[in-house]
PDB file of N, CA, C, O and CB in Angstrom:
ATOM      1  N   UNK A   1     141.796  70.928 112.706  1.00  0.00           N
ATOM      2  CA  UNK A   1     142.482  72.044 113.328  1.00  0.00           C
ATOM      3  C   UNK A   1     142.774  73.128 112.302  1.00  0.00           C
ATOM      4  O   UNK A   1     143.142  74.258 112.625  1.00  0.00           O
ATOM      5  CB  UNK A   1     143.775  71.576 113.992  1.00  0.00           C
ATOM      6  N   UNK A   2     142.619  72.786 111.235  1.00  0.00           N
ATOM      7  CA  UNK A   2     143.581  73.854 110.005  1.00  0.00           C
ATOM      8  C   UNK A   2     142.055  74.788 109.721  1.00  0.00           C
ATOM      9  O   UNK A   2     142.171  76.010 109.817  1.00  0.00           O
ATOM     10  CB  UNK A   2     144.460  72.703 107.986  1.00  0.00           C
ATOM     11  N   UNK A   3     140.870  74.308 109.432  1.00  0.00           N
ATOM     12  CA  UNK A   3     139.648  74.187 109.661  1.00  0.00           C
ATOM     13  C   UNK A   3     139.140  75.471 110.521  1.00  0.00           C
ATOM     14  O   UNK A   3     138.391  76.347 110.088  1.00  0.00           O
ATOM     15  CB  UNK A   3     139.462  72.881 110.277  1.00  0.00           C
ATOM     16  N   UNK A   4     139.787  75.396 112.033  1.00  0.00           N
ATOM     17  CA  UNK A   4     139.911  76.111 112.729  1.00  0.00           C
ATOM     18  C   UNK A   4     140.367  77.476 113.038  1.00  0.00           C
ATOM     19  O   UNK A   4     139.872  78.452 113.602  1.00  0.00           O
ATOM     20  CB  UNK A   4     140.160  75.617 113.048  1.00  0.00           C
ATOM     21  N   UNK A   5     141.335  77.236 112.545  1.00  0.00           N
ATOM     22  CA  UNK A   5     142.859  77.797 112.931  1.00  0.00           C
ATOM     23  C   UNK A   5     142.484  79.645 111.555  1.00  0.00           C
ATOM     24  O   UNK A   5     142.550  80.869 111.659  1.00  0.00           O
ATOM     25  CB  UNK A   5     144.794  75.978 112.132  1.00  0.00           C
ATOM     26  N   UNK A   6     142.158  78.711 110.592  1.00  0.00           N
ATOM     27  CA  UNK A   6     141.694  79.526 108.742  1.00  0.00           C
ATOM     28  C   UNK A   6     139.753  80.414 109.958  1.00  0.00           C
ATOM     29  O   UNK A   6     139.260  81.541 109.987  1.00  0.00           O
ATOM     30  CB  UNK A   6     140.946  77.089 106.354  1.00  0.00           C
ATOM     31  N   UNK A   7     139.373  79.054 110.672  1.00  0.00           N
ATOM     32  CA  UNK A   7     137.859  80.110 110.726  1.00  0.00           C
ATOM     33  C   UNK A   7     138.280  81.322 111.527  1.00  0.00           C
ATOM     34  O   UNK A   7     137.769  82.431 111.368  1.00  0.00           O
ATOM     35  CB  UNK A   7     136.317  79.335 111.651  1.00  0.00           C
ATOM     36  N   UNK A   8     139.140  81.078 112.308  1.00  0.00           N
ATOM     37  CA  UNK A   8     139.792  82.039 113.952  1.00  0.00           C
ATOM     38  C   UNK A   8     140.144  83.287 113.066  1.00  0.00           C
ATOM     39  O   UNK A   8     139.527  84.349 113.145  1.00  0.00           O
ATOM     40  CB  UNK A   8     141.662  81.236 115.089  1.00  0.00           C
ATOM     41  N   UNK A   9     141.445  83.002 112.013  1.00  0.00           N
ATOM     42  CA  UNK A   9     142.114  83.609 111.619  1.00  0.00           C
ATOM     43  C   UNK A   9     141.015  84.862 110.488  1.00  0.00           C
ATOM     44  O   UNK A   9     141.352  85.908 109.933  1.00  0.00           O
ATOM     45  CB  UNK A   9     143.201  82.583 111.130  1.00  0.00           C
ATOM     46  N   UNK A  10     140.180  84.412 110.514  1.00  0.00           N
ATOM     47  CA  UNK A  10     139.061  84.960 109.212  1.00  0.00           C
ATOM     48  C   UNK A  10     138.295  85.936 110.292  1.00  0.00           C
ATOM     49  O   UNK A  10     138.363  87.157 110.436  1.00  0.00           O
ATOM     50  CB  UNK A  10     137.754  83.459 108.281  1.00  0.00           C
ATOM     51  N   UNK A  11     137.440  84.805 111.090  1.00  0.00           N
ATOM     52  CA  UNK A  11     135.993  85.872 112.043  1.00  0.00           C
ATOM     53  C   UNK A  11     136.653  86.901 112.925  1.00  0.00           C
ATOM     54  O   UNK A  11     136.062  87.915 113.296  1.00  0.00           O
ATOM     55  CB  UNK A  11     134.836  84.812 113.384  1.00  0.00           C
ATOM     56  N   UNK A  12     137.834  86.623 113.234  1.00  0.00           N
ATOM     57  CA  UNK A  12     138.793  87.707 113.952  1.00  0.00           C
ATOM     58  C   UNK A  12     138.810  88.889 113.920  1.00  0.00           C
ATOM     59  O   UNK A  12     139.108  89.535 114.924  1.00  0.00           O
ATOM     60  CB  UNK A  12     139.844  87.659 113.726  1.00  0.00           C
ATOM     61  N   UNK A  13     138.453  89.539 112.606  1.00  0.00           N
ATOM     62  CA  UNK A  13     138.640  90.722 111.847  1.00  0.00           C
ATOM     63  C   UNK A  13     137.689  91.113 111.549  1.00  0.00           C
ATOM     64  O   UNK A  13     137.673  92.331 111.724  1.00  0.00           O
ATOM     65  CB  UNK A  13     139.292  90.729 110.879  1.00  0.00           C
ATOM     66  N   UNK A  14     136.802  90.744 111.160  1.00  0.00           N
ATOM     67  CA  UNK A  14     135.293  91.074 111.055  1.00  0.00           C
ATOM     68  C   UNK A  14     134.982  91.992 112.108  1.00  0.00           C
ATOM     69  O   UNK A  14     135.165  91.975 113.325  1.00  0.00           O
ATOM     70  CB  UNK A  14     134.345  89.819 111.174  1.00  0.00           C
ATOM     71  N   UNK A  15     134.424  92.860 111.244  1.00  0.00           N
ATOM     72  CA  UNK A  15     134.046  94.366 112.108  1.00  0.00           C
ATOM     73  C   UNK A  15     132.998  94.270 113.318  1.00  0.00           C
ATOM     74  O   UNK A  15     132.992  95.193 114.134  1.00  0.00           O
ATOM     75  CB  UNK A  15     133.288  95.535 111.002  1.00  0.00           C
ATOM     76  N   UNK A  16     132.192  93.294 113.458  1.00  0.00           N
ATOM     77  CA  UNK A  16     131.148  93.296 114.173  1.00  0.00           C
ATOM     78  C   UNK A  16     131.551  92.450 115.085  1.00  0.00           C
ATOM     79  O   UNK A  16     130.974  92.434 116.173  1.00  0.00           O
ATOM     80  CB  UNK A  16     129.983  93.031 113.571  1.00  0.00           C
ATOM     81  N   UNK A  17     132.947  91.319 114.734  1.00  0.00           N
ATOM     82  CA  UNK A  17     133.190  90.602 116.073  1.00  0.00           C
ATOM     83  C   UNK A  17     134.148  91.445 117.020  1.00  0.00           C
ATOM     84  O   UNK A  17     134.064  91.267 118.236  1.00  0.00           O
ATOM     85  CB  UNK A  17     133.863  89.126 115.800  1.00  0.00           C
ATOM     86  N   UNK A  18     135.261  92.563 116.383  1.00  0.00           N
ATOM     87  CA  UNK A  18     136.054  93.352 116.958  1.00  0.00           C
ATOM     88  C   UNK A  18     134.940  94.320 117.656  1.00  0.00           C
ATOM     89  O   UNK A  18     135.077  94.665 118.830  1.00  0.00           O
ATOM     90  CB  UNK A  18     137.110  93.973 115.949  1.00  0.00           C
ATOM     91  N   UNK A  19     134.003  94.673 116.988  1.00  0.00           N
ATOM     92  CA  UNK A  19     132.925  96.011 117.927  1.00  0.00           C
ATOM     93  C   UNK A  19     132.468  95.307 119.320  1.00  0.00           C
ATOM     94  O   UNK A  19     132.089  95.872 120.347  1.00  0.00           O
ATOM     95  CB  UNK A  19     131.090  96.528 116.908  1.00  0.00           C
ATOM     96  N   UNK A  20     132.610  93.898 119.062  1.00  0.00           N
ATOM     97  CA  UNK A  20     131.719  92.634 119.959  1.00  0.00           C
ATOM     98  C   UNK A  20     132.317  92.809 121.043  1.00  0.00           C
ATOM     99  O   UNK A  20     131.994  93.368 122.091  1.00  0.00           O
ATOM    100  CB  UNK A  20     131.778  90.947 119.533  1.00  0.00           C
ATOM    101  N   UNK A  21     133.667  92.022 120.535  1.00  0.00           N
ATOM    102  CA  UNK A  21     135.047  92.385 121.593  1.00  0.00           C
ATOM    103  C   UNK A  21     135.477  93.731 122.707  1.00  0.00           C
ATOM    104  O   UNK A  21     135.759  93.609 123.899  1.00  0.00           O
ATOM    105  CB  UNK A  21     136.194  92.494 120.601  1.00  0.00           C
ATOM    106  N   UNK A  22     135.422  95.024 121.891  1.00  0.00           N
ATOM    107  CA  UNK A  22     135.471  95.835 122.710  1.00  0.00           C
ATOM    108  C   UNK A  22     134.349  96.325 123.512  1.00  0.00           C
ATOM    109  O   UNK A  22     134.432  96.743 124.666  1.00  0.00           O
ATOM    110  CB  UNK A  22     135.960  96.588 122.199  1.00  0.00           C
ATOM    111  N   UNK A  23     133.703  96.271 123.075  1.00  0.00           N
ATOM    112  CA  UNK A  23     132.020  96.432 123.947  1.00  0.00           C
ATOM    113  C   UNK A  23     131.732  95.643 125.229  1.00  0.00           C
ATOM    114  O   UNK A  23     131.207  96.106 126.242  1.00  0.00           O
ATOM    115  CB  UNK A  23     130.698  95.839 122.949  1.00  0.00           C
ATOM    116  N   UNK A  24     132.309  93.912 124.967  1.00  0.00           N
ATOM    117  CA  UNK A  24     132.520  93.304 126.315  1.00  0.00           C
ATOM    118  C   UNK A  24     134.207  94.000 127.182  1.00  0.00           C
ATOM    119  O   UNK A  24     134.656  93.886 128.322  1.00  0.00           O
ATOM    120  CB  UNK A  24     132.582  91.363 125.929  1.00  0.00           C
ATOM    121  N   UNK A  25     134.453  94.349 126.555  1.00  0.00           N
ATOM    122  CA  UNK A  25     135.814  94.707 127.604  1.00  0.00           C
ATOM    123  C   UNK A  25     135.629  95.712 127.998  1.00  0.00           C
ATOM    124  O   UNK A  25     136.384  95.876 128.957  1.00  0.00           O
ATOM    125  CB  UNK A  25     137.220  94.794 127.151  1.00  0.00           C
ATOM    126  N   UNK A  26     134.708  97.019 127.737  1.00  0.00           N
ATOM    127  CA  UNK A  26     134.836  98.382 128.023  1.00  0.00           C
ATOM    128  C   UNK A  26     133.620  97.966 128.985  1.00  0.00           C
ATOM    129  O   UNK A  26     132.978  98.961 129.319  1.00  0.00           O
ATOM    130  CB  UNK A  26     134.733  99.655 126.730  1.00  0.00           C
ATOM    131  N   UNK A  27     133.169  96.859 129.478  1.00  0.00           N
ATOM    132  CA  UNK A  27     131.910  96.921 130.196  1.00  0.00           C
ATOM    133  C   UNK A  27     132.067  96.488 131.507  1.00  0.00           C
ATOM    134  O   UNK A  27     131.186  95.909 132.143  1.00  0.00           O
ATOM    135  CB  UNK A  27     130.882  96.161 129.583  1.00  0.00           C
ATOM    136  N   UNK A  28     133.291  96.791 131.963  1.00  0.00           N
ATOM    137  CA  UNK A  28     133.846  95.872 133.196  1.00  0.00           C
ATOM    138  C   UNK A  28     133.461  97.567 134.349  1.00  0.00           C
ATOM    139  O   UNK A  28     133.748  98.741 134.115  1.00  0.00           O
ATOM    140  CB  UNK A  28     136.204  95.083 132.931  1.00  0.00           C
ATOM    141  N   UNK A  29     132.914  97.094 135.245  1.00  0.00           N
ATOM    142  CA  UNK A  29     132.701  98.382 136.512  1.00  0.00           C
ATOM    143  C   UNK A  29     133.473  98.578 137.040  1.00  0.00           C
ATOM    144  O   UNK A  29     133.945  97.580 137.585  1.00  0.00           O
ATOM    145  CB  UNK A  29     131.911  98.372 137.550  1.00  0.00           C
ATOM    146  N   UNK A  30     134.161  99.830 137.298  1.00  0.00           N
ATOM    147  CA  UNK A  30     135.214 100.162 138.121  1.00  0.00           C
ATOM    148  C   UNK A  30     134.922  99.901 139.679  1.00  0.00           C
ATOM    149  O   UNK A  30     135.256 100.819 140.429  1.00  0.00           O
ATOM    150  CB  UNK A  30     135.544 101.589 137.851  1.00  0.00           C
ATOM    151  N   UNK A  31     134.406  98.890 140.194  1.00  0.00           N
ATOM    152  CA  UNK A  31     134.654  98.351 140.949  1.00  0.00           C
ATOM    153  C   UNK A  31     134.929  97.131 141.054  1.00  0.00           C
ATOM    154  O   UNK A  31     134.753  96.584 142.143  1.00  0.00           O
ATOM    155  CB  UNK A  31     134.142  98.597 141.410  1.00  0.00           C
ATOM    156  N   UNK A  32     135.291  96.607 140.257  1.00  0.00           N
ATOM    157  CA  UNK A  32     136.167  95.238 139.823  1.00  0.00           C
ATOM    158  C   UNK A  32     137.609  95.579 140.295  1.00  0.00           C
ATOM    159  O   UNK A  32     137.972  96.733 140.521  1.00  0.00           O
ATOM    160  CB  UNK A  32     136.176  94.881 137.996  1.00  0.00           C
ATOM    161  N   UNK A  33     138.323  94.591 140.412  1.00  0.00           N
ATOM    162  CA  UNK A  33     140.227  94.736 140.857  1.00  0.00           C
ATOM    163  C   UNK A  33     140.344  95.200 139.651  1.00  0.00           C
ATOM    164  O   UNK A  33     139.649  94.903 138.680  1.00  0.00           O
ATOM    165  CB  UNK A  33     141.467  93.199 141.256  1.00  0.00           C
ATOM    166  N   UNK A  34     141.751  96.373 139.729  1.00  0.00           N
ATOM    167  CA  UNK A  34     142.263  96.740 139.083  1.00  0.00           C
ATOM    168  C   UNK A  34     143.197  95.853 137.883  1.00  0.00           C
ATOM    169  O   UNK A  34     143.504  96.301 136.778  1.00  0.00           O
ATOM    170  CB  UNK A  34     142.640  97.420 139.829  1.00  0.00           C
ATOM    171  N   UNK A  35     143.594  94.314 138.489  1.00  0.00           N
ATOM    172  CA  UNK A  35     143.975  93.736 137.936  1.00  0.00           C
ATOM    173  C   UNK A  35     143.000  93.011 136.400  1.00  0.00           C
ATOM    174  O   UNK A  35     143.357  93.056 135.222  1.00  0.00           O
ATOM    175  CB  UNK A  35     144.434  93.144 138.943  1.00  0.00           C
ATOM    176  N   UNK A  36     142.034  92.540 136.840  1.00  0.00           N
ATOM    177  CA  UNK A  36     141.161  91.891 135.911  1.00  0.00           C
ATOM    178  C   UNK A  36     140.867  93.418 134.870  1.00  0.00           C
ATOM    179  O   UNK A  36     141.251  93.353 133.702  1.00  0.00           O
ATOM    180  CB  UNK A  36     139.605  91.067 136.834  1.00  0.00           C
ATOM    181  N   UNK A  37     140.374  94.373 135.228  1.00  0.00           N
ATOM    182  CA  UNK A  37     140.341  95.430 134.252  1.00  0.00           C
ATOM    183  C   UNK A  37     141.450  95.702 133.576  1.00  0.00           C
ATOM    184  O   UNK A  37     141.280  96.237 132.481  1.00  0.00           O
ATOM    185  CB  UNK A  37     139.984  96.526 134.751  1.00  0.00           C
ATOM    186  N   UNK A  38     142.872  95.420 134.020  1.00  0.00           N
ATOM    187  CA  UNK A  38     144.334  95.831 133.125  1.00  0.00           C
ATOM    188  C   UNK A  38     144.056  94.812 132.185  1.00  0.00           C
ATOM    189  O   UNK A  38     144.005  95.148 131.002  1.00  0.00           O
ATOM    190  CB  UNK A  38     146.071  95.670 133.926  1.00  0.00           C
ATOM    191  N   UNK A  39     143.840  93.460 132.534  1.00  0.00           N
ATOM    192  CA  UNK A  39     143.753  92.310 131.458  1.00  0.00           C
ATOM    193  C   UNK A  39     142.534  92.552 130.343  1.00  0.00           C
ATOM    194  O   UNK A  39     142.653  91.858 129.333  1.00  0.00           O
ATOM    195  CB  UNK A  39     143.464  90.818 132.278  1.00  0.00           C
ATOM    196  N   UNK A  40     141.468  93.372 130.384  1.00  0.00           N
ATOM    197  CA  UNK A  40     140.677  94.069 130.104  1.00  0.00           C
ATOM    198  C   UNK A  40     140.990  94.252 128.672  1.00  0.00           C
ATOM    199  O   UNK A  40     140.724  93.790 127.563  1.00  0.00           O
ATOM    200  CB  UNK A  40     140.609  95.076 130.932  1.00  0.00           C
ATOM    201  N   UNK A  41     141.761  95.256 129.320  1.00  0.00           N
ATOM    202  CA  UNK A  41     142.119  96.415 128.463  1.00  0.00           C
ATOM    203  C   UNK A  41     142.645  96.287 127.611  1.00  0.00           C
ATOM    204  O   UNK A  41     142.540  97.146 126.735  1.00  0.00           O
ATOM    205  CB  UNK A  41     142.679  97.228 128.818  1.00  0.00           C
ATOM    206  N   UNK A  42     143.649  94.933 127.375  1.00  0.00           N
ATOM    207  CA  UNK A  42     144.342  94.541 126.327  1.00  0.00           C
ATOM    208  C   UNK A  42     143.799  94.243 125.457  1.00  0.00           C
ATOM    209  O   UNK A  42     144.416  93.456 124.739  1.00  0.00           O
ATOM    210  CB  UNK A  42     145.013  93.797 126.446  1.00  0.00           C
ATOM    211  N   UNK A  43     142.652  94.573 125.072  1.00  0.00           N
ATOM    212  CA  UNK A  43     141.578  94.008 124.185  1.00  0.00           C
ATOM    213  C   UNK A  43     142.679  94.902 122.900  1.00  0.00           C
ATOM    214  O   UNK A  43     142.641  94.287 121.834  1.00  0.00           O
ATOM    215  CB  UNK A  43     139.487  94.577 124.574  1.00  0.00           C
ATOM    216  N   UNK A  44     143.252  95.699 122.862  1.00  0.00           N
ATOM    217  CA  UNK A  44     144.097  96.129 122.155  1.00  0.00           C
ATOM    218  C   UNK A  44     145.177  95.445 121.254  1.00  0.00           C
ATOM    219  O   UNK A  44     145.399  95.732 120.077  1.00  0.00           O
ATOM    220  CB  UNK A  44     144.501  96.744 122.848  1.00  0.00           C
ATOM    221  N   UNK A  45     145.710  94.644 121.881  1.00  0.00           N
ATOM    222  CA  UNK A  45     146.432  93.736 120.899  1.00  0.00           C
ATOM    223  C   UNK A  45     146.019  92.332 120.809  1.00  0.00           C
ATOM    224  O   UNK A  45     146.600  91.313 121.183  1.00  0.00           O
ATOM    225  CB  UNK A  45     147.820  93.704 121.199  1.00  0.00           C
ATOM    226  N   UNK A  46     144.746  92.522 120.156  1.00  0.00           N
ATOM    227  CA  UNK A  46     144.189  90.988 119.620  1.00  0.00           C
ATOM    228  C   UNK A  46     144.586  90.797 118.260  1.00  0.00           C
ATOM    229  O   UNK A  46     144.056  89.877 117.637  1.00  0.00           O
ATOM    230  CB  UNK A  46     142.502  90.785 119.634  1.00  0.00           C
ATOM    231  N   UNK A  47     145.538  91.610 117.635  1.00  0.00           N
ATOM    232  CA  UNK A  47     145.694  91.205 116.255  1.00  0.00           C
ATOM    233  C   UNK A  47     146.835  90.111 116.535  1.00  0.00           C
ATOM    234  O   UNK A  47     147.753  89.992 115.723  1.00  0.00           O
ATOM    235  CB  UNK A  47     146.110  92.511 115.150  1.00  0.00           C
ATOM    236  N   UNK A  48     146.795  89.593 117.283  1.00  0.00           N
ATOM    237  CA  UNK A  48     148.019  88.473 117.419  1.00  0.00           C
ATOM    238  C   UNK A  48     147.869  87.174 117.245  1.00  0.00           C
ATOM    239  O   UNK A  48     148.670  86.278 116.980  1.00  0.00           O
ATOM    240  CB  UNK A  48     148.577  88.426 118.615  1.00  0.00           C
ATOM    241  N   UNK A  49     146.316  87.204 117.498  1.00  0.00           N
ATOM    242  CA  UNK A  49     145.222  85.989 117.357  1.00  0.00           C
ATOM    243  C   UNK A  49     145.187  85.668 116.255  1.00  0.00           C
ATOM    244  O   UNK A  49     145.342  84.463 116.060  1.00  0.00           O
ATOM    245  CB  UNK A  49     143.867  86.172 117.692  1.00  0.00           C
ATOM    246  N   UNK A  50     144.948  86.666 114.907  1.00  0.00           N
ATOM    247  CA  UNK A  50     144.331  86.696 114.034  1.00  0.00           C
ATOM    248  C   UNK A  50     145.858  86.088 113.058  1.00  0.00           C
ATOM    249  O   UNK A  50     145.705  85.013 112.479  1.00  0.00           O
ATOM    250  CB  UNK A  50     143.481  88.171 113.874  1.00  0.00           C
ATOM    251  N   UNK A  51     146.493  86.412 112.996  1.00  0.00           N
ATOM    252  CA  UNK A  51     147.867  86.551 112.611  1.00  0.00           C
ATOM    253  C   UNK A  51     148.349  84.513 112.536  1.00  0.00           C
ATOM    254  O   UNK A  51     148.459  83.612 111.705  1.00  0.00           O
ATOM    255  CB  UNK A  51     148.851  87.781 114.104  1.00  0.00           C
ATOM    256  N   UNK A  52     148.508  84.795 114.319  1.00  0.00           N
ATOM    257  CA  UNK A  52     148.934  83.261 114.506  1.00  0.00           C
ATOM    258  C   UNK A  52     148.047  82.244 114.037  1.00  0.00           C
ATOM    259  O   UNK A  52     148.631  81.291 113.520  1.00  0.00           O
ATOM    260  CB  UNK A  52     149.126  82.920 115.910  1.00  0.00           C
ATOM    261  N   UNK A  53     146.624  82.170 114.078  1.00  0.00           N
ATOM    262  CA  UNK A  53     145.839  81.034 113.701  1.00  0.00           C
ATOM    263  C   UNK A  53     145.690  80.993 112.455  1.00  0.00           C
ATOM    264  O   UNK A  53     144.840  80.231 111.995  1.00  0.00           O
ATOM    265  CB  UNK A  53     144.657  80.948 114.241  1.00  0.00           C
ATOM    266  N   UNK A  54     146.674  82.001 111.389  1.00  0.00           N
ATOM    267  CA  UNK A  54     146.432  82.193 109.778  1.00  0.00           C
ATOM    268  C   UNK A  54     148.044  81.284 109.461  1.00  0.00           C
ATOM    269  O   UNK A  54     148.067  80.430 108.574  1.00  0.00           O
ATOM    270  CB  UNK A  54     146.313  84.352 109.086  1.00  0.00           C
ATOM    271  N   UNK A  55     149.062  81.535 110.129  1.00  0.00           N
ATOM    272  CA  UNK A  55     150.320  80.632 110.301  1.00  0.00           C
ATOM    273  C   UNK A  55     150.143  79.358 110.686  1.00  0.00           C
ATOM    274  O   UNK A  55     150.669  78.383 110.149  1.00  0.00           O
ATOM    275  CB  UNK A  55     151.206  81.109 111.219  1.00  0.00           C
ATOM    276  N   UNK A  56     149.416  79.344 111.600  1.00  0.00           N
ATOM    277  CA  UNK A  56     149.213  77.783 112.024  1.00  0.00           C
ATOM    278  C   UNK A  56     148.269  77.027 111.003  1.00  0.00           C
ATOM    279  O   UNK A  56     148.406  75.836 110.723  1.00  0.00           O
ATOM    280  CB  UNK A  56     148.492  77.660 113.587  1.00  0.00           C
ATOM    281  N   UNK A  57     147.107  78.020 110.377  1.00  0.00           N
ATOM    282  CA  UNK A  57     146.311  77.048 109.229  1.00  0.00           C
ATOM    283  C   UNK A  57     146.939  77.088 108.205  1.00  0.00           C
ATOM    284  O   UNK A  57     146.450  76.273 107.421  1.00  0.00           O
ATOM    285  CB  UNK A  57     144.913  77.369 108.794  1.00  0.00           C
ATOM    286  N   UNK A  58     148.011  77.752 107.660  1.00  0.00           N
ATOM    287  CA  UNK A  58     149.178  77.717 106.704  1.00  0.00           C
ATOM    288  C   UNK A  58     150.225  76.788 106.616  1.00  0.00           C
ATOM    289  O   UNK A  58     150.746  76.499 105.539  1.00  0.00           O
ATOM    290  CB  UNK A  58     149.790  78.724 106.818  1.00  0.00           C
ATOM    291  N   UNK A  59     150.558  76.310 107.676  1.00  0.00           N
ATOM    292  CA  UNK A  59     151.568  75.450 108.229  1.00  0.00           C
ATOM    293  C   UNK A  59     150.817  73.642 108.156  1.00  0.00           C
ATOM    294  O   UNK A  59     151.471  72.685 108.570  1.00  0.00           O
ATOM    295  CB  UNK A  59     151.928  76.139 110.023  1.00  0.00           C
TER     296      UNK A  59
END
């Protein structure tokens, strides 16, 4: 898990997995529910991911 937690906390940030990330979220058709596109959108605060799985492989 620590293993894990250190790879999450690492590939997270990497420029090409964040470009990855928003590229699948900005690709949703506005004819999808409005709901699944709000959840979307939060592609914005993924630094929370990156953060916690660097505490948890620290811990």
């Amino acid at each position: 898990m620590v293993i894990a937690n250190v790879f999450i906390a690492v590939i997270i940030r990497q420029q090409y997995v964040i470009n990855l990330l928003f590229w699948l979220a900005t690709r949703a058709p506005t004819t999808w529910p409005l709901s699944i596109r709000w959840h979307l959108g939060k592609i914005y605060h993924h630094g929370g991911l990156h953060s916690g799985c660097a505490i948890n492989g620290s811990l």
